[in-house]
DRENNU-448292 format. One record per residue (C-alpha): residue in three letters; z, x, y. Coordinates in steps of 0.2 Angstrom, whole numbers, plus 5000, padded with zeros to 4 digits. Example, Ala and Ser with C-alpha at 12.3 -4.5 7.8 and 13.67 -1.06 7.14 Angstrom:
BEGIN
  res     z     x     y
  ALA  5039  5062  4978
  SER  5036  5068  4995
This chain:
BEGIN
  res     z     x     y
  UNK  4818  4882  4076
  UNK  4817  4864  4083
  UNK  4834  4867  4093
  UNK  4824  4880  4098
  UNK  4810  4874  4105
  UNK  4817  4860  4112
  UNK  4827  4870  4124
  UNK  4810  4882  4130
  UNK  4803  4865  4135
  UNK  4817  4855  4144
  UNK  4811  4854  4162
  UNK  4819  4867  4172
  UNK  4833  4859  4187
  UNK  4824  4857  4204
  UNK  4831  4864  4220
  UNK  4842  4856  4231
  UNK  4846  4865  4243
  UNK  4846  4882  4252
  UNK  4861  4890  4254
  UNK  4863  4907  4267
  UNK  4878  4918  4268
  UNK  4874  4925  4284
  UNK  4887  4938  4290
  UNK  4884  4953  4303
  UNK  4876  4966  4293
  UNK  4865  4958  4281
  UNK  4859  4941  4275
  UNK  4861  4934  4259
  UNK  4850  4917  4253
  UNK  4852  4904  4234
  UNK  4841  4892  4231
  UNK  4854  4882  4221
  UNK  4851  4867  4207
  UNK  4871  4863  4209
  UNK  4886  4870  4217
  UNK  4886  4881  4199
  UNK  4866  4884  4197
  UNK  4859  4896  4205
  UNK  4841  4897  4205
  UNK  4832  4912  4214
  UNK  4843  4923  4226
  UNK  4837  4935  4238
  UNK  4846  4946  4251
  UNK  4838  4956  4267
  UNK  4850  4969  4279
  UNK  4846  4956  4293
  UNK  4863  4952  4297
  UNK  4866  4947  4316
  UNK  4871  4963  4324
  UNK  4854  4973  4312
  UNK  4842  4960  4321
  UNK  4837  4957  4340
  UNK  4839  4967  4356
  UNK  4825  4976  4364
  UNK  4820  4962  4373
  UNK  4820  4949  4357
  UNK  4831  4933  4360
  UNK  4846  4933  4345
  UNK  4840  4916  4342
  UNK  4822  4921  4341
  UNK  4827  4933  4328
  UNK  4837  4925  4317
  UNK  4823  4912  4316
  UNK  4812  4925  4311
  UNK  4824  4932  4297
  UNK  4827  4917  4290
  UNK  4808  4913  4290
  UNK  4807  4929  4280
  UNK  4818  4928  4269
  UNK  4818  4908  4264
  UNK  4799  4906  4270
  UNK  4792  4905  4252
  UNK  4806  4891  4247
  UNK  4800  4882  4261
  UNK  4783  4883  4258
  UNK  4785  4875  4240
  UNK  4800  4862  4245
  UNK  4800  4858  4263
  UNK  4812  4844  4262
  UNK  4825  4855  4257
  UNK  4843  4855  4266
  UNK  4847  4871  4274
  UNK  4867  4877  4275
  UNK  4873  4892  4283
  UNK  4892  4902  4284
  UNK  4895  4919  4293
  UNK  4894  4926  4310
  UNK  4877  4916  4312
  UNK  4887  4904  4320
  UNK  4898  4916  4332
  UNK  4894  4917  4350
  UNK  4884  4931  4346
  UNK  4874  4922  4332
  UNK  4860  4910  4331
  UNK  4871  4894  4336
  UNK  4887  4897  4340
  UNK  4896  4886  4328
  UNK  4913  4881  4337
  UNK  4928  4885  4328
  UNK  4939  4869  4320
  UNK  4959  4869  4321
  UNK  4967  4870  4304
  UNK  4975  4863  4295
  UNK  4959  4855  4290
  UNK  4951  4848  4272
  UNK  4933  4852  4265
  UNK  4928  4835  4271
  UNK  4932  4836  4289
  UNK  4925  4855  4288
  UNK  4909  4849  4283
  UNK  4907  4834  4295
  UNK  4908  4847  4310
  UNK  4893  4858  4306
  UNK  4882  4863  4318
  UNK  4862  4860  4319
  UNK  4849  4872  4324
  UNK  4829  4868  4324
  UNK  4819  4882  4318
  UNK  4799  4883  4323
  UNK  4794  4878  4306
  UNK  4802  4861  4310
  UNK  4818  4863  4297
  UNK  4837  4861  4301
  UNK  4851  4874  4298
  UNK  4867  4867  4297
  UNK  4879  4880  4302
  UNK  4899  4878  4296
  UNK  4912  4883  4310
  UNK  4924  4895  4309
  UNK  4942  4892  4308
  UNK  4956  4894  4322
  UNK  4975  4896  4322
  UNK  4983  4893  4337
  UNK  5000  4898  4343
  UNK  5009  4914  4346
  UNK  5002  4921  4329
  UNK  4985  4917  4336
  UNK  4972  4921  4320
  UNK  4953  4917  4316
  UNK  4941  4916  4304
  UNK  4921  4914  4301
  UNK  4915  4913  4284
  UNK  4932  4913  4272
  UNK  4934  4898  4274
  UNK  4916  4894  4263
  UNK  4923  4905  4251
  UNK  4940  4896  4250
  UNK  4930  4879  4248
  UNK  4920  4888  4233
  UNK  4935  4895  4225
  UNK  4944  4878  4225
  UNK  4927  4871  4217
  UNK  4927  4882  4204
  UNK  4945  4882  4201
  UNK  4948  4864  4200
  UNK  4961  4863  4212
  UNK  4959  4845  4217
  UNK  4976  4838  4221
  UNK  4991  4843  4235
  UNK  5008  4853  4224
  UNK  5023  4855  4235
  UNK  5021  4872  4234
  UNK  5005  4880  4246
  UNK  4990  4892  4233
  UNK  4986  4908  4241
  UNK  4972  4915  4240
  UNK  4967  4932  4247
  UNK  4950  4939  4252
  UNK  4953  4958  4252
  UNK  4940  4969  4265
  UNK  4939  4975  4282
  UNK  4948  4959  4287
  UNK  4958  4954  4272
  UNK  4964  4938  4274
  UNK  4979  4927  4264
  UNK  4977  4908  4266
  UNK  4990  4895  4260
  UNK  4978  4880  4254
  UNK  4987  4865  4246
  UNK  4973  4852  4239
  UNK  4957  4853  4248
  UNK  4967  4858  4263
  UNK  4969  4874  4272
  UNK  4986  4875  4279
  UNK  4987  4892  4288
  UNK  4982  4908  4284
  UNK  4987  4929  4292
  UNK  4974  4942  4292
  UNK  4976  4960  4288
  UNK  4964  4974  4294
  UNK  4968  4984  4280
  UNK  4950  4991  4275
  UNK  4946  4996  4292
  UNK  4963  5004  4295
  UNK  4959  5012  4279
  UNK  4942  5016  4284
  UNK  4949  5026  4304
  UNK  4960  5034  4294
  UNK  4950  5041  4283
  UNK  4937  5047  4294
  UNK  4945  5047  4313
  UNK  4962  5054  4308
  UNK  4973  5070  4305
  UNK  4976  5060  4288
  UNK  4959  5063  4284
  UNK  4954  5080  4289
  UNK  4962  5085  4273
  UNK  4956  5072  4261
  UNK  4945  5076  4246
  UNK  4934  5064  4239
  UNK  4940  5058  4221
  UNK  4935  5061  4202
  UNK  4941  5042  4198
  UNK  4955  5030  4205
  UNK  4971  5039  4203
  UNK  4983  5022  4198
  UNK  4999  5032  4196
  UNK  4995  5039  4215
  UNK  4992  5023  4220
  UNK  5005  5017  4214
  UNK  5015  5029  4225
  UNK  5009  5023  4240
  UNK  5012  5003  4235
  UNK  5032  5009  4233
  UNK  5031  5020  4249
  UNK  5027  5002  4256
  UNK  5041  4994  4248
  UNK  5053  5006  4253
  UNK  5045  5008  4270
  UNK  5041  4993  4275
  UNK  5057  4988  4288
  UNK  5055  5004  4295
  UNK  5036  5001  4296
  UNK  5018  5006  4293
  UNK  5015  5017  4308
  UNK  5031  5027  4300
  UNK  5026  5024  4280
  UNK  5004  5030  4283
  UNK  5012  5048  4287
  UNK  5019  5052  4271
  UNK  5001  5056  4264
  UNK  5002  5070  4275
  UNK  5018  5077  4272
  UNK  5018  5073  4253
  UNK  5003  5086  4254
  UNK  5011  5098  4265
  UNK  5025  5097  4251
  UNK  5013  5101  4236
  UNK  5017  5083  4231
  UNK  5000  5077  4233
  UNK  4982  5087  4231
  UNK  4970  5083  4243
  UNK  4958  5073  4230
  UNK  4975  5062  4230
  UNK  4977  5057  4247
  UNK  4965  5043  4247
  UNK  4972  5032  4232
  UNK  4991  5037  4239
  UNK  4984  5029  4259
  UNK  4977  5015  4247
  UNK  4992  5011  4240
  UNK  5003  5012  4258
  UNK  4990  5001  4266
  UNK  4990  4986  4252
  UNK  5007  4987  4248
  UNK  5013  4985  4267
  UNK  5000  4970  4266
  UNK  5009  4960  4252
  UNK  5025  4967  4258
  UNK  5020  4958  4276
  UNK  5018  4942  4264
  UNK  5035  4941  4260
  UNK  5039  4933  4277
  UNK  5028  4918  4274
  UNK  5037  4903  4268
  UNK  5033  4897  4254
  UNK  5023  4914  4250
  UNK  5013  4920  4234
  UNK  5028  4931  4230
  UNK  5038  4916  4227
  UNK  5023  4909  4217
  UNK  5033  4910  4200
  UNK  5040  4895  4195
  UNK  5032  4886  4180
  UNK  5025  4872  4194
  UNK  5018  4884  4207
  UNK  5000  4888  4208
  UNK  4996  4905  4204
  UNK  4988  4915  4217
  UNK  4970  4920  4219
  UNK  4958  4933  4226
  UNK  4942  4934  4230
  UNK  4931  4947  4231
  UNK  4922  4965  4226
  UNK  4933  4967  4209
  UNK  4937  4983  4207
  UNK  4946  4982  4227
  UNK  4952  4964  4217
  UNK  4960  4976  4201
  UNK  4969  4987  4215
  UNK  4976  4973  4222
  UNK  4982  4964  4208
  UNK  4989  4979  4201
  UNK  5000  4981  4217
  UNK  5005  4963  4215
  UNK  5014  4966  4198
  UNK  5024  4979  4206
  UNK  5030  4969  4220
  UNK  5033  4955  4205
  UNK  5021  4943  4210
  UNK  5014  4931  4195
  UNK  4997  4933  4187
  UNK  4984  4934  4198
  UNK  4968  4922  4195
  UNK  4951  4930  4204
  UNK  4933  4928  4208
  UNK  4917  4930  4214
  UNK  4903  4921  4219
  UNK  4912  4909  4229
  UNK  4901  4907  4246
  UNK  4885  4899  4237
  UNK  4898  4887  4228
  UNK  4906  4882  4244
  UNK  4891  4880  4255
  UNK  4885  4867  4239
  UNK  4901  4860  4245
  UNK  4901  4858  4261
  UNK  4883  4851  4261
  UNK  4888  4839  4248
  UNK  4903  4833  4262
  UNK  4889  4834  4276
  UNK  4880  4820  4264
  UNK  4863  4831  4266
  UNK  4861  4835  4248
  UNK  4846  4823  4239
  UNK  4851  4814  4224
  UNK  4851  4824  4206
  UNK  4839  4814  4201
  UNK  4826  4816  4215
  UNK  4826  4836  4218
  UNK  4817  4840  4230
  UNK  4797  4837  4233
  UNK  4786  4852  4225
  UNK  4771  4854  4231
  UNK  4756  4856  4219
  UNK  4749  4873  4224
  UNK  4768  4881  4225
  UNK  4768  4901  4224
  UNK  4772  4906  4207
  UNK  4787  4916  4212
  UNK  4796  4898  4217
  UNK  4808  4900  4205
  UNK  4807  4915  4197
  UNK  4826  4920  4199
  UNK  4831  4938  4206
  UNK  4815  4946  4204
  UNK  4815  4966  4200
  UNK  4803  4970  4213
  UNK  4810  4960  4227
  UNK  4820  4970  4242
  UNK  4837  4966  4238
  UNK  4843  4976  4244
  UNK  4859  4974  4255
  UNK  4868  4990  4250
  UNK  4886  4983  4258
  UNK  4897  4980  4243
  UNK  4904  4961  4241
  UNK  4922  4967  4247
  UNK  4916  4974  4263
  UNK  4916  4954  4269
  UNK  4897  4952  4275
  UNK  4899  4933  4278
  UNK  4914  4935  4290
  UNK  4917  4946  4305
  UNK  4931  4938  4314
């Protein structure tokens, strides 16, 4: 009983900072203790391409979104650090946040953010995007938060001689090779919206049929269609899901999880090319690969990734808070554990009163649909 009461009365971790992941549909806001504490969380669909126009600046808009949103915060800790990933720093976005050349470490990513003043006197520190120059030109804006997260979380804290690859399945799925704290290079996919045209814009998709459930032996179908396809290539390969139909092979209800399975499997099948790739991850030394993301896209992914005999496959979720802790904690912005941050003595009661059941939250994008990054 003692045990008891003495964890109801121990003092509650102060904020610290406020972290936004701030992609093109919606807005997402942690008021975090540490890079693993999460205090409140609140989310708006006030992403950058949902707010402005009709005569209001962009800039004049995202101000006003993140006054609605992290207003309250404020009110109660105005000394707060303020950190920001997503398309909020694109040219289209609040402050365009210019993008840095990898290979590049966490601490020379968080010494390039980019400020922006808001009318309530604040500062939001906005981390660039990422850019890969040469003939295989690539770019990325917000994955890389979520890459400094998930090597946070997964303790990944010295170089191997072999690169760790982790992938951040969407719209855009990207694969970056990160060794350390640094990310090396990286290929992005659009798989989820060739998936998406498909489905809706196509021949393919005039016959689908939405699904009971996920059909795995379908979908596995379409992995080793990839695999046998995959020299001839993907524009040969998608095809089949019409013609295994036309030959009673698939039923319509099928054709979804079978394109699924073409789409992801010519995606890791692509990998193969990269030296040093996560199909080669299985020696004893090697680090295993990783994925980031929605999880039920993360199981089909992983389950595709055993059949092309990759070794086990680490994920997770939640990265983007942990690495926007990170990134502030490089930018040196974040006030001493000790200290928190002032409270005032008349803050609203809902300060800290974690996700609330009442409050809109109310983005109904799913994680995997990659709200924080839009290049």
């Amino acid at each position: 009983m003692q045990d008891a009461e003495s964890r109801h009365d121990a003092p509650r971790p102060l904020p610290r900072l406020i972290a936004l992941d701030w992609g093109t549909t919606s807005l997402r806001a942690y008021l975090m203790a540490d890079a693993r504490t999460v205090l409140d969380e609140r989310a708006a669909p006030k992403g950058v391409m949902q707010i402005g126009g009709a005569g209001v600046a962009i800039a004049d808009a995202c101000d006003a979104a993140f006054e609605d949103v992290c207003g309250a915060w404020l009110d109660a800790w105005p000394a707060l650090p303020v950190v920001a990933a997503g398309m909020v720093g694109s040219a289209q976005g609040w402050r365009e946040a210019r993008y840095a050349d990898v290979p590049i470490d966490a601490e020379r990513l968080g010494a390039s953010l980019q400020a922006v003043r808001v009318r309530r006197g604040a500062t939001v520190h906005i981390v660039p995007g990422l850019i890969q120059r040469g003939e295989l030109a690539n770019v990325m804006r917000g994955e890389e938060t979520q890459i400094v997260g998930a090597l946070h979380a997964g303790g990944t804290a010295h170089a191997l001689a072999s690169p760790r690859w982790i992938g951040l399945p969407g719209t855009h799925s990207k694969w970056v090779a990160v060794r350390g704290s640094r990310i090396e290079r990286f290929r992005t996919f659009m798989t989820g919206e060739l998936y998406a045209l498909l489905c809706t814009h196509s021949l393919l998709g005039r016959t689908m049929r939405p699904s009971a459930g996920f059909a795995q032996a379908v979908f596995e179908r379409g992995v080793r269609a990839a695999q046998a396809g995959h020299a001839t290539g993907l524009l040969a390969t998608i095809f089949g899901s019409r013609a295994r139909l036309l030959a009673g092979e698939l039923a319509p209800d099928e054709q979804a999880d079978y394109l699924s399975g073409v789409l992801i499997g010519h995606e890791l099948a692509g990998l193969a090319a990269e030296d040093g790739g996560p199909a080669g991850a299985a020696s004893a030394d090697a680090p295993r690969p990783m994925l980031i993301g929605d999880a039920a896209l993360c199981a089909r992914y992983r389950h595709a990734a055993s059949l092309f005999g990759w070794p086990a496959v680490d994920t997770i979720d939640g990265a983007a808070a942990a690495g926007l802790w990170v990134l502030a904690e490089r930018a040196r912005l974040l006030p001493a554990a000790s200290e928190g941050a002032p409270v005032r003595l008349d803050e609203p009661a809902a300060g800290m009163g974690g996700r609330r059941a009442d409050r809109l939250a109310v983005d109904p994008m799913p994680d995997h649909e990659c709200n924080i990054s839009g290049d």
